[in-house]
Every structure is written in C-alpha cells, then in structure tokens.
N, C-alpha and C positions, 0 to 999 in steps of 0.2 A: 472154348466151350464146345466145338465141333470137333474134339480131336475122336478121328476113326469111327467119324458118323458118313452112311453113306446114305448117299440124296440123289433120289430120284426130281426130276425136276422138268414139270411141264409147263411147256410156254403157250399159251395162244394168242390168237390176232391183233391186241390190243398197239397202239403206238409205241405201248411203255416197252414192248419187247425189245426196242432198240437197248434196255437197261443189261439184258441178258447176261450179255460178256460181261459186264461187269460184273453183276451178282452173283455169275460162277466162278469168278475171280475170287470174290470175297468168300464165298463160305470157302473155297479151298483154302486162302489165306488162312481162316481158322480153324483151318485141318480138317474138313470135311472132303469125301472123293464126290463126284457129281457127274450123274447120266441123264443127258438132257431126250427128251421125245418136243415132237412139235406138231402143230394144227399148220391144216394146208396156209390159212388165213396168216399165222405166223412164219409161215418158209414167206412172205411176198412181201416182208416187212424188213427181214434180219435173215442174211442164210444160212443154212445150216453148218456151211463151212465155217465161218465164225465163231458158233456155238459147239463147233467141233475142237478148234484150237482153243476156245476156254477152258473146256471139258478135260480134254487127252481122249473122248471118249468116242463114236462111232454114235449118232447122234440119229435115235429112231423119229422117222417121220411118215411109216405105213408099216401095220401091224401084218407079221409074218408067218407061215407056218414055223418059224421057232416062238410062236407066241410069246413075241416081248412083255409084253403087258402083263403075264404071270412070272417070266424070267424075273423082272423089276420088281411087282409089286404083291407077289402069288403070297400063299401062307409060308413057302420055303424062299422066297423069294432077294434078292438084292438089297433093296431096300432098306434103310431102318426109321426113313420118314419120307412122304412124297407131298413135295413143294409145287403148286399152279401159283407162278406167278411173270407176268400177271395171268393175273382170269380176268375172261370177259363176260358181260352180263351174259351174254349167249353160252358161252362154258359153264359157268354156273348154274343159271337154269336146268341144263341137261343134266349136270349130275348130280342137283334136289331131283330128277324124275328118272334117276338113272338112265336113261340116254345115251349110247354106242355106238357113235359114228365119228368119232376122230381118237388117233393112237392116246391122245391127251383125255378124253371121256373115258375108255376103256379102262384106262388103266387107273381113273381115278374111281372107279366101279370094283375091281377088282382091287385095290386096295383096303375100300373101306368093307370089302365083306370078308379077307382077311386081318380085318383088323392093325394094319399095320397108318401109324397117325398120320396123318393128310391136314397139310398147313394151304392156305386160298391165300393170297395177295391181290384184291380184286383192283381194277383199273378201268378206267370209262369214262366220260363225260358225265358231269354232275345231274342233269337230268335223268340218265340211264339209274344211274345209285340210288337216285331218290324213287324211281318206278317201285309203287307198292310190292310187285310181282319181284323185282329184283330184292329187295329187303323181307320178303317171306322166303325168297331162295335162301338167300345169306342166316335166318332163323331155321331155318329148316336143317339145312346141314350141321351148324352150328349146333343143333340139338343130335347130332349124330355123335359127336364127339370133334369134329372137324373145327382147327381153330383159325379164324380169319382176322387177317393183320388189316388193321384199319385204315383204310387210305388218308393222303393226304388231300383236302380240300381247299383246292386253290385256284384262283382266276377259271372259276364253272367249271373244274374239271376234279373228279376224285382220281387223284395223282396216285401211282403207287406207291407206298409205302418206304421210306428210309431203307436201304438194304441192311442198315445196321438192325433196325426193328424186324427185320423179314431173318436177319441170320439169327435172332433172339428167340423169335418165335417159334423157331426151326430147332435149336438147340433145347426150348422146354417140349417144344412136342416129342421131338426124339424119346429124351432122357427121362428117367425116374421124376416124380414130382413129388419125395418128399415131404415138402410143404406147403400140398396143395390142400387147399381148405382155409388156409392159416392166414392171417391178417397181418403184418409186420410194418413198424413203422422205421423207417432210416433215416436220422441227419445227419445233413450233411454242411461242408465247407465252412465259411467263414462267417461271422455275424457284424454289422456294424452298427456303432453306437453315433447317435449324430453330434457334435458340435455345435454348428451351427447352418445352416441350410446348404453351403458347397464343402461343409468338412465334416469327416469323422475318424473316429477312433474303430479299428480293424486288425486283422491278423494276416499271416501268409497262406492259411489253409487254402489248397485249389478246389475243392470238395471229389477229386477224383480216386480217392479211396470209397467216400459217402457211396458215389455214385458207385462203381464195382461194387460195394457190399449189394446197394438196391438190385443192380443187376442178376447180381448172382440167386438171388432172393427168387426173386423174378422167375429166370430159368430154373428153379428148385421148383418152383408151384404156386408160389408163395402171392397172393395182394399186396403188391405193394406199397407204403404211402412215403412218399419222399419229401420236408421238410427242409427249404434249401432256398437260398436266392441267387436262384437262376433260373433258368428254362426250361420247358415242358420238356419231358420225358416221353418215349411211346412206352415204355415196362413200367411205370407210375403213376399213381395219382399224385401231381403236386403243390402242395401248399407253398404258397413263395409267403416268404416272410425276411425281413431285414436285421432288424436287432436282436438283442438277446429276449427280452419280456416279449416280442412277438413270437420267437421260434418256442420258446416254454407257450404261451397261449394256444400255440394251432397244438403243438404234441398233446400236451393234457387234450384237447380235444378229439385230436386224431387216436389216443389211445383208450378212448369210451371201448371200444368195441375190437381191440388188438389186441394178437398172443402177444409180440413181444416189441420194446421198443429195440432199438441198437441205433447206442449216442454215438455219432463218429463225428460231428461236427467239433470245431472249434469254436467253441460259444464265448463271448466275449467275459471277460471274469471283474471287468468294470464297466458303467456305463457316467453318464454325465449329463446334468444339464441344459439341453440346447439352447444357444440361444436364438431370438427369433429372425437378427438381423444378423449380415454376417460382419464378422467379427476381424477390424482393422488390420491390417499388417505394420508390423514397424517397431512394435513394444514388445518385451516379457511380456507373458501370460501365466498366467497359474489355474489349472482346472480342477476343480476338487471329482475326485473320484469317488464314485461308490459302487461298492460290491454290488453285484447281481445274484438272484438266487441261485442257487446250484439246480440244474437242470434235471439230475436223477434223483435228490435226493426231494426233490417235490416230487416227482411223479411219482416214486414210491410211496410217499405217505397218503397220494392221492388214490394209487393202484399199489396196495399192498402186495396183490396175487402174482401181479405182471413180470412176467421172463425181463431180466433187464440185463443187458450187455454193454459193456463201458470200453470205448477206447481215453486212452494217457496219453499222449506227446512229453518227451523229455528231451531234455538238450544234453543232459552229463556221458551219453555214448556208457555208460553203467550198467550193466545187464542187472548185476543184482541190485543193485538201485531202481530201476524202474521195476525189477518186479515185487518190491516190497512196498512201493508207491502204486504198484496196481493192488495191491492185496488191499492194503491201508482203504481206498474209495471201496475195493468190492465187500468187505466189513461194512462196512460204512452205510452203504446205497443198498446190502442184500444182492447186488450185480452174479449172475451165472459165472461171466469170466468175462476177462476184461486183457483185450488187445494194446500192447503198451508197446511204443515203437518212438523212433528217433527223430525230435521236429524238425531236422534239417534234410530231411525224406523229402516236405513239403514242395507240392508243385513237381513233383519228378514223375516220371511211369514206375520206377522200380521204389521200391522199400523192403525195407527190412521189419519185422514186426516179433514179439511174443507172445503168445498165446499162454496168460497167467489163469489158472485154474488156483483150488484154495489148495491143490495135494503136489502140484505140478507147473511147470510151463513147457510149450515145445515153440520152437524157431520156427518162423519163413521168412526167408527170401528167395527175391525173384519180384514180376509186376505184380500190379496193384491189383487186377483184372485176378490174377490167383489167388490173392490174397482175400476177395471177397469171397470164393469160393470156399477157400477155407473158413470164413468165421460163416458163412451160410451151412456147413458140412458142422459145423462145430453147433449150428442154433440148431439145426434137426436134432442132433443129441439129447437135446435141452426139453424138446417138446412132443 
C-alpha cells in the first residue's frame, strides 16, 4: 500500500523512539523510501546512525542553509506525506502554535502550509495525553487536516501506536481517499454455531481476505465497520459477534446508516440446537440441522437501496462454474458484483479470486492484501 510513497519522517524525544529502526524498516518493507530528521531530545535516546542504516538516507538533525525543511516538505518539495512519530506532548503543542525551534517543528510548519498530509503518532505517559491542553493540541491540528494515529493505552502509559496502524495511516494520508465520506460495513471470517457449551459447528475461513478488504477500505477513506470474531482492529470499528443470527443482527444494525455492505465472511449456512449441558462422549449422535437465513438476501429486503457485494467460496476449481454461481446469488440478492474464488485458498496469504460483474469477470492473483484493494477499487466504481 506504500509502494513509491516517499516519507518524510520526524522523530522526537519520546522513549518510543527506540521503535524508530523498526518503523523505517517497515514502511520500506511496504515499499515506501524514508528520510528521517530528529529533535535534539531524540539523538540522546536513539542515534542517528541507527536511523541512518534503517533509512539508506543521511538523517537531518539541524536545519541548514540547504534548508532541509523546504527540500523535504516545501510545496516542490520530497515528500508525499510527513510522519511525527512519535510526537511528544512538547512537539505537539509547538506545532498547534506553530513554533520553530527543532528541525522536526519546522518542518512540520512547513508542510502543513504547503499542504502536503502530516500523520502525528503521539507517545507519553498517560497523564501527559490526558492534560486538557495536550487533547485541545491534538483537536486543534486535527482540524487542520492533520491525521493522528491513536495510541495504545497501557500500564499509564499512551504507548505508540502498532507500526502496522502507523504504516496504515500513513498510506491513507498519502493516497487519494476515494471513499472518504463513505460508511462501509465488512464481514468477515468464520461464524460458529454452538452445540453444546465446549462444542460447535464451524468452518476453515481465517477471516484474512475479510480483514484486507476492511483494510483497504480504510486506506481508500472509507469508515470502516468490521463484523468478525476476533479482535479490535486500529482501521475499524468492531462489532465481535459469534454465530450466524448474531453476525445478521449487528450487520442489519451496523447498516442503518452504510453506503455499502461487502459479505466476505463465511457465515455458517446451518445452525442447531444447543444444548445446555455438555453432551457425552462414547455414542452416535444425530443433530438435526437447520438452515440459517441468508445474510444478503435479508439485508436487502431490509435496505433495498444498499450497494451490496457478495463473495462465493467453491471447491470445484471451475471457473465457469463459480462464475455462473456468482451470477445465480447476484440476480438473486441485486449484489454490484460478486468475488467468487477457490475455498481451498482458505487460511493462506495468496488466493486466487474472480471479479464476476453481470457483462463480465476479470482474474486476480497474487495476496489477499491486493486482493482487497481490488474489490475496494471495484466498490469506488459502484458509489
């Protein structure tokens, strides 16, 4: 998502600065180039020769007559997004009041009056974050256009931010948004039905297709709500829910106020009975099954208007088989289009997938991470 984005990336004094090498490690890993500047406060933490071998780059830490600070972040400037992170409540403060006294101030002054996007990853002790004065900072730029990755809070301390949320946040500020404005709901993974209280009936979905679409969503612009059981997300709001009648109750919910849903989970297509004790070993069993509602074709009847996008799983390896079983549900459900792809993908990074339209289909492969890109490039279409 960072491929041939270039990052400007300011450190100051905080602890977290030790994260540094890492997090230029990482956006290069996802193809971004990275020129780091630093606060005196952060050379006596982390040296610059460190941040110099993460880089490849010659690591500014006093502003020069070649004026780095416009070189990096000018209107002609380097740049295509400039990363503070971390920022500390003291770097913050200064550049809500624009304030010019460290290469890292400067140039984050100079970015926002050329316009060029400026991401914060704040860090500090939990007391500093909560100072009223620190949270009208963080509001104040914020309403600049300035987008801040929200720390983690942990043992009193607001911890910096997942590098993975920091390179996310960093790839929607860059890029085009899109589907900014937009409201979109994504499930995701597997659903289970219980048995009886240590057993249930489930599938192989890993929900990491789910979760790339959310993501990609995400870096397009887009709100995202993610419908999934598993764990919080920093690119989502998310609803956890378990079975199939729970993941249908939060979505019709979650899609009151949504452009579009996109069903990628594997919703379970029986449920059963549970019982309340758990149930012997040693004998035959017989469970009677029963169907579950179909998850699109309620939300449709509920949201007539609603953009809806349907993924397939099929096991027959058929191309024209799955795409006449993608047509068959998008008749069906009124679906935009509908991603029909091979369930023995499941649980893998790569897959293969078809993009079935009503006139058309086109191929991907390759990962899963791209593949959300494309059906997030394919919902921009749509809306």
């Amino acid at each position: 998502m960072l491929e041939g984005v270039n990052v400007a990336l300011g450190v100051s004094g905080s602890i977290a600065a030790v994260k540094v090498v890492e997090l230029a490690h990482e956006l290069r890993r996802r193809g971004a180039s990275v020129r780091a500047l630093m606060t005196d406060g952060a050379r006596g933490i982390v040296h610059p020769w460190a941040v110099e071998f993460a880089t490849e780059h010659d690591v500014t830490t006093e502003l020069t007559g070649a004026v780095e600070h416009v070189e990096l972040c000018g209107r002609e400037g380097w740049a295509d997004v400039y990363l503070i992170a971390p920022a500390t409540a003291n770097t913050v403060g200064k550049i809500a009041a624009a304030i010019d006294d460290t290469p890292v101030t400067t140039t984050a002054t100079t970015a926002l009056g050329a316009d060029v996007p400026v991401v914060l990853a704040p860090a500090m002790h939990e007391p500093m974050y909560d100072h009223p004065g620190v949270l009208e900072n963080l509001e104040r730029v914020e309403s600049w256009g300035v987008d801040v990755v929200d720390p983690r809070i942990e043992e009193g301390k607001a911890k910096l931010a997942s590098l993975d949320a920091i390179c996310l946040d960093v790839a929607r500020a860059a890029g085009e948004r899109p589907l900014a404005g937009e409201d979109v709901v994504v499930t995701s993974g597997a659903t289970s039905e219980r048995i009886d209280p240590v057993r249930v009936l489930t599938n192989r979905a890993s929900g990491r297709t789910g979760r790339a679409v959310a993501r990609a969503c995400y870096v397009r612009g887009a709100d995202v709500t993610l419908v999934h059981d598993g764990d919080d997300v920093p690119y989502a709001d998310v609803r956890r829910v378990e079975s199939a009648a729970e993941m249908l109750a939060a979505v019709l919910d979650a899609c009151e106020d949504a452009s579009a849903l996109l069903s990628v989970a594997a919703i379970s297509d029986y449920t059963v009975e549970p019982a309340d004790e758990k149930i012997r070993s040693g004998g035959d069993l017989t469970l009677d099954l029963e169907a579950t509602p179909k998850l699109l074709d309620t939300v449709r009847e509920e949201y007539p208007a609603l953009t809806l996008v349907g993924f397939k799983a099929e096991t027959n390896g058929d191309d024209e088989a799955m795409v006449r079983e993608a047509r068959r549900i998008m008749e069906r459900a009124g679906l935009a289009f509908v991603v029909a792809n091979d369930a023995r993908v499941m649980g893998g990074d790569e897959t293969r997938a078809l993009v079935v339209r009503a006139d058309g289909y086109a191929e991907y492969a390759g990962p899963k991470s791209g593949l959300g890109l494309r059906v997030a490039d394919e919902l921009v279409d749509e809306l």
